[in-house]
ZAZA-444208 format. One record per residue (C-alpha): x, y, z; residue number from 1. Coordinates in nm, 2 decimals, always signed. Each point is the difference from the previous one (the first is absolute). Layout:
// ZAZA-444208
<r u="X" v="Y" w="Z" i="NUM"/>
...
This chain:
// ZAZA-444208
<r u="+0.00" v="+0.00" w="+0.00" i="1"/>
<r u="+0.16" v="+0.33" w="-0.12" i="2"/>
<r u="-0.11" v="+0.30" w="+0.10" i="3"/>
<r u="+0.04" v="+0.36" w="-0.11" i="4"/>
<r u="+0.17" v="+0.28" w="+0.15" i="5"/>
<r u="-0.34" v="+0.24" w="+0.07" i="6"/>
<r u="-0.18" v="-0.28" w="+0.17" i="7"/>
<r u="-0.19" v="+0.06" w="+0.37" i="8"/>
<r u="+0.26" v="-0.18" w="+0.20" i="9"/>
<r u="-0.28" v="+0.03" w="+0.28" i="10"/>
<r u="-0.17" v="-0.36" w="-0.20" i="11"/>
<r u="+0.04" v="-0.20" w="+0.37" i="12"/>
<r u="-0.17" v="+0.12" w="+0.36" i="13"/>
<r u="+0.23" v="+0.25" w="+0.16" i="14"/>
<r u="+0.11" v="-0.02" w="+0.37" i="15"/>
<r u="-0.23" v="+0.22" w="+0.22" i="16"/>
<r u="+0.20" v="+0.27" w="+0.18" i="17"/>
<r u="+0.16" v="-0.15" w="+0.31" i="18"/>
<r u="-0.11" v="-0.36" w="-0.05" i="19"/>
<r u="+0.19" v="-0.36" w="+0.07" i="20"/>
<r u="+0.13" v="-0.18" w="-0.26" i="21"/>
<r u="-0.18" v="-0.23" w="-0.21" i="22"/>
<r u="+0.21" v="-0.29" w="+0.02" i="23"/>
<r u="+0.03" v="-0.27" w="+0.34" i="24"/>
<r u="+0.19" v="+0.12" w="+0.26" i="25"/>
<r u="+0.07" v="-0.33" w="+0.18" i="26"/>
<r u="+0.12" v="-0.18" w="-0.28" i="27"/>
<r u="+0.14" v="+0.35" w="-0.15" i="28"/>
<r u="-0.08" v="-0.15" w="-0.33" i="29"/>
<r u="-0.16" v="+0.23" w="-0.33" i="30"/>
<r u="-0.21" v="-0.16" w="-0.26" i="31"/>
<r u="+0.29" v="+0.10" w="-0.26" i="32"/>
<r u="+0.37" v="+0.06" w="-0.01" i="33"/>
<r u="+0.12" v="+0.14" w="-0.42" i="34"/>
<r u="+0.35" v="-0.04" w="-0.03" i="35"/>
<r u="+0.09" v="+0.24" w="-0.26" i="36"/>
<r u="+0.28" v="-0.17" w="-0.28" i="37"/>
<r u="-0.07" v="+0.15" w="-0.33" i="38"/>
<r u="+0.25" v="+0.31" w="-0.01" i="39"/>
<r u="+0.30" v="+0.03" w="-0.23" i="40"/>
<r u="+0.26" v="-0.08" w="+0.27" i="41"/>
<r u="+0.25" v="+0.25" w="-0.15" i="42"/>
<r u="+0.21" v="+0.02" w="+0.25" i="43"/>
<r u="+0.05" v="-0.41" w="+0.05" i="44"/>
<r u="-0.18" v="-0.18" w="-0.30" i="45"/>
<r u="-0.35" v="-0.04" w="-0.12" i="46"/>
<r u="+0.00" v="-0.37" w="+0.15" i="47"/>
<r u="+0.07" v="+0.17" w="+0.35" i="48"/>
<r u="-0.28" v="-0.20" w="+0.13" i="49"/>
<r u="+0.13" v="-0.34" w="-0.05" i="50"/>
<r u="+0.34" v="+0.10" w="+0.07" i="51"/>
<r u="+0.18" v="-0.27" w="+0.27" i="52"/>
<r u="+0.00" v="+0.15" w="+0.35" i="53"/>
<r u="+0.13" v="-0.30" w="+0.23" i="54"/>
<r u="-0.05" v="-0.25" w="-0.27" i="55"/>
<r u="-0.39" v="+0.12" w="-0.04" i="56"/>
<r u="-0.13" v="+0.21" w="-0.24" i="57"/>
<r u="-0.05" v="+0.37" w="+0.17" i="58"/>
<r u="-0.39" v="+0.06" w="-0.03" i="59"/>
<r u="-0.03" v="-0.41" w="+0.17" i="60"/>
<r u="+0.10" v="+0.15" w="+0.31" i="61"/>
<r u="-0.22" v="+0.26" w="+0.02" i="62"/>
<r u="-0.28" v="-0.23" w="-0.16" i="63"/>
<r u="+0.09" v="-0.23" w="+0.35" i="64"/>
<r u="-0.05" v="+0.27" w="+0.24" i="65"/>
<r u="-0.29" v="+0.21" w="-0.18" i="66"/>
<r u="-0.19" v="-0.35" w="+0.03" i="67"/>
<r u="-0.01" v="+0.03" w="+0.41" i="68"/>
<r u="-0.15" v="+0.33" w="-0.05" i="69"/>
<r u="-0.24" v="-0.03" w="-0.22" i="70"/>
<r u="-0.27" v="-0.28" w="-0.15" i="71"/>
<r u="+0.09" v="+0.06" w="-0.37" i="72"/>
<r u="+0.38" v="+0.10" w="-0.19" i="73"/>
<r u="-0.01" v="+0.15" w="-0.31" i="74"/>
<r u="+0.29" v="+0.08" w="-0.24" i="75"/>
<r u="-0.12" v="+0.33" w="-0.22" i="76"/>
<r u="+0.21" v="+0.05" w="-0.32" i="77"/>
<r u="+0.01" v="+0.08" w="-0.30" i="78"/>
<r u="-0.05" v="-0.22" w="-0.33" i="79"/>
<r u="+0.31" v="-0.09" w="-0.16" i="80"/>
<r u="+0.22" v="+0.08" w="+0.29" i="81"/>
<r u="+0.30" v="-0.17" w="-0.07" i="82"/>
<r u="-0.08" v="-0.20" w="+0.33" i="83"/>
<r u="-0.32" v="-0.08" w="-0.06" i="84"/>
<r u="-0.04" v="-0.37" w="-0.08" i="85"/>
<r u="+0.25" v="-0.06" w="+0.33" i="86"/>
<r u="-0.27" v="+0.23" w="+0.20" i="87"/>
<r u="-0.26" v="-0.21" w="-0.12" i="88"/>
<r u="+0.18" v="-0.33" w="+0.15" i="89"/>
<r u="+0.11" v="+0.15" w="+0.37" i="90"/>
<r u="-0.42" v="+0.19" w="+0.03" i="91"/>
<r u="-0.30" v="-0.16" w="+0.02" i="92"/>
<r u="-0.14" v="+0.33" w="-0.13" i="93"/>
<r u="+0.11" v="+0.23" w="-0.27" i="94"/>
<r u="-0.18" v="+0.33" w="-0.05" i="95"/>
<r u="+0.12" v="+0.28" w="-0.28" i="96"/>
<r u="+0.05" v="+0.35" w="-0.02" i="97"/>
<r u="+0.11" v="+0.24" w="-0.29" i="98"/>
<r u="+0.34" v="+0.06" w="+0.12" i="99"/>
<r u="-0.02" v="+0.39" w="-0.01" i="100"/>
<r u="+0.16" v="+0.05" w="+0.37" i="101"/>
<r u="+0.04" v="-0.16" w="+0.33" i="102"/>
<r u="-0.25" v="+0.23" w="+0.11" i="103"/>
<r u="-0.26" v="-0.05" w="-0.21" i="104"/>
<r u="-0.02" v="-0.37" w="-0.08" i="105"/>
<r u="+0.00" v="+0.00" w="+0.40" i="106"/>
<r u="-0.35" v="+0.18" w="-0.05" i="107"/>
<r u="-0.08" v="-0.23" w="-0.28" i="108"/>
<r u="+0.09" v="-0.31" w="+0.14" i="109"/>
<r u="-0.22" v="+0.10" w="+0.37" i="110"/>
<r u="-0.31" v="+0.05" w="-0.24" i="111"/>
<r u="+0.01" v="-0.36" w="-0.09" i="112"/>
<r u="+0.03" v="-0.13" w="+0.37" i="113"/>
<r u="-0.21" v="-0.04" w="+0.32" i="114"/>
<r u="+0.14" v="+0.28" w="+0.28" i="115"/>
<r u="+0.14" v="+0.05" w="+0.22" i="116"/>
<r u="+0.34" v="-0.15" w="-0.18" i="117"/>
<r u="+0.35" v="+0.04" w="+0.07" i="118"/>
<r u="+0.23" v="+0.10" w="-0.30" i="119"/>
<r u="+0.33" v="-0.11" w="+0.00" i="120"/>
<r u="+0.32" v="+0.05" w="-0.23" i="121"/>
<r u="+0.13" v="-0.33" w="-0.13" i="122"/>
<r u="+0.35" v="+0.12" w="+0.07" i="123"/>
<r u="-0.03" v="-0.03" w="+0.45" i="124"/>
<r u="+0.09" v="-0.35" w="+0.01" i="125"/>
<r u="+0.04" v="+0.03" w="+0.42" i="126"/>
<r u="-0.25" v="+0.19" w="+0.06" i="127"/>
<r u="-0.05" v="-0.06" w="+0.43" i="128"/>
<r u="-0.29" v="-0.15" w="+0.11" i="129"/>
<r u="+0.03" v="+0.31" w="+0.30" i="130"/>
<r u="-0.06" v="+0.25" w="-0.35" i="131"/>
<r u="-0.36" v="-0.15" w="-0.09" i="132"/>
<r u="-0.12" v="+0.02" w="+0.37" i="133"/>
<r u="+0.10" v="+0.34" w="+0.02" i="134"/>
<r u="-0.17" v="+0.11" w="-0.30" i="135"/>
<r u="-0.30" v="-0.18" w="+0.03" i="136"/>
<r u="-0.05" v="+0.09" w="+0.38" i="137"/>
<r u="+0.10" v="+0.39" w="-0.03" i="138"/>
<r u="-0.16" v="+0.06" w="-0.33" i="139"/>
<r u="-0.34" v="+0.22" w="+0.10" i="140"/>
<r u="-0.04" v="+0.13" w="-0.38" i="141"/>
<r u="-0.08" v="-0.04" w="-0.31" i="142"/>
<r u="+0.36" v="-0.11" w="-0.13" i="143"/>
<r u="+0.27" v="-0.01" w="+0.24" i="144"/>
<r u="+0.37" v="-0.09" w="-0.14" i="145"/>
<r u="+0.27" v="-0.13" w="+0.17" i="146"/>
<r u="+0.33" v="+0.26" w="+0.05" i="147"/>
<r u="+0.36" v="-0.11" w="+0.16" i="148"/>
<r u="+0.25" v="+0.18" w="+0.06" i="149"/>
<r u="+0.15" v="-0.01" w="-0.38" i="150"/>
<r u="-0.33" v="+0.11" w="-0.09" i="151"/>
<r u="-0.31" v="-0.16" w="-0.17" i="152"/>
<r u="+0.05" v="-0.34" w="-0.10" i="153"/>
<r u="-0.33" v="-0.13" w="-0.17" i="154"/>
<r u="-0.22" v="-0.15" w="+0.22" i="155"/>
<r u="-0.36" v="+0.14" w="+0.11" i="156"/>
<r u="-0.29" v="-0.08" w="+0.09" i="157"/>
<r u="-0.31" v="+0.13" w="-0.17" i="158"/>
<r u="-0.38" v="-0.01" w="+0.12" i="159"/>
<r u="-0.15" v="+0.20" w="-0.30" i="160"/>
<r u="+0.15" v="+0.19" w="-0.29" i="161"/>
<r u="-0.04" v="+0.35" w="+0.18" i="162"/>
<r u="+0.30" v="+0.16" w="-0.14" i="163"/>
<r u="-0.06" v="+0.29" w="+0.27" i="164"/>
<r u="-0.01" v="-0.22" w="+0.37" i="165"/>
<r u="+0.35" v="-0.07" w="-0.03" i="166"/>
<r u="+0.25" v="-0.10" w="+0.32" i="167"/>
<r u="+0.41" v="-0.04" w="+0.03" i="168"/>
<r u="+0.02" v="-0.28" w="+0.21" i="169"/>
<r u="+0.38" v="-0.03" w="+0.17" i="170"/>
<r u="+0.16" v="-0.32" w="+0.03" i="171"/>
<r u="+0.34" v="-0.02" w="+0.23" i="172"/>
<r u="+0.17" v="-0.23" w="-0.20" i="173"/>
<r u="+0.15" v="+0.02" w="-0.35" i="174"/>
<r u="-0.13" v="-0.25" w="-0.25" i="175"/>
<r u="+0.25" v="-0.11" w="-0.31" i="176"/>
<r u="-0.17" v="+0.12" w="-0.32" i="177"/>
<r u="+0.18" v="-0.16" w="-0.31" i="178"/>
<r u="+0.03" v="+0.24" w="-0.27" i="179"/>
<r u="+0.39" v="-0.04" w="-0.11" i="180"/>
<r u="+0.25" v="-0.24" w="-0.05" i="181"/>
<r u="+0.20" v="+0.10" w="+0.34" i="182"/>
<r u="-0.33" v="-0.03" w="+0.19" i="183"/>
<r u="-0.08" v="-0.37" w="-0.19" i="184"/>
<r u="+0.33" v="-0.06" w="+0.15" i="185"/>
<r u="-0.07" v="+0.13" w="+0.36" i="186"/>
<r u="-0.30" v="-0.20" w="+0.02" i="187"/>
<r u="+0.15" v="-0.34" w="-0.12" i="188"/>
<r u="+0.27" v="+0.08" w="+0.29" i="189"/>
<r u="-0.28" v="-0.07" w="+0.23" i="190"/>
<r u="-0.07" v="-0.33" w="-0.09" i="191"/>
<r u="+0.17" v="-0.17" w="+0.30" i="192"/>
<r u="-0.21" v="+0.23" w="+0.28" i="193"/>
<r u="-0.31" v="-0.11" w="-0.15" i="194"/>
């Protein structure tokens, strides 16, 4: 499902002002996590996604953990990404977007799911367990996105596509984000902590 630029993104129920989350707070599971693996990768290579991190292909690591937080993973790409037919092996569910920015095929590929959903980058392959409890217990607003101290690093939490109820939510610790060569490197070095 594409959709175009000028579109309501208000198609889903909106938070009210001030209320809980729509998602279990026991279980601190969402109906949907979208990790996001159709950019260009032109810092690292376009197959960025399947790239080897501890003998695993990256995004399988965040596929692992996004499934204790949420009761359905879903790749979103782009058709005829160069990793696409490997995507469609490692996710039980592929959806697409048109590729015209991180940004936007994030809003594309949230139309085409149940919220609340987390969205992840395919390039955190240790993402801490400690990361998702603190976004999904702090967030209070519409979309809520996860900041360390090296800055934003692609992980949020939306609960409706209200681009103006956004929330910075600080995390303590840094978590690797693999967008070169030397940090590819870095996080193979950590192979023998895990």
């Amino acid at each position: 499902m594409v959709h175009s630029r000028g579109e309501n993104l208000r198609e889903k129920p909106e938070l009210e002002e001030n209320s809980s989350p729509q998602f279990d707070e026991i279980t601190l599971k969402v109906p949907t996590a979208v990790i996001m693996a159709g950019g260009k990768g032109s810092r690292l290579s376009p197959m960025k996604p399947v790239l080897k991190v501890c003998g695993r292909p990256m995004i399988q690591w965040i596929i692992d953990v996004a499934e204790k937080f949420s009761e359905r993973v879903i790749v979103a790409t782009v058709r005829g990404h160069p990793a696409e037919e490997e995507l469609s092996l490692l996710s039980k569910e592929i959806i697409y977007t048109s590729g015209k920015g991180y940004e936007e095929d994030v809003v594309e590929a949230l139309r085409q799911v149940k919220l609340p959903a987390l969205v992840l980058s395919c390039d955190l392959p240790f993402i801490p367990r400690e990361a998702f409890e603190t976004l999904l217990r702090r967030c209070r607003s519409s979309i809520c996105s996860l900041y360390t101290g090296s800055g934003f690093v692609g992980m949020s939490l939306w609960n409706s596509l209200n681009l103006n109820d956004y929330e910075t939510i600080h995390f303590h610790k840094d978590i690797i984000n693999v967008n070169t060569i030397d940090e590819l490197e870095k996080a193979n070095k950590l192979c023998s902590n895990l």
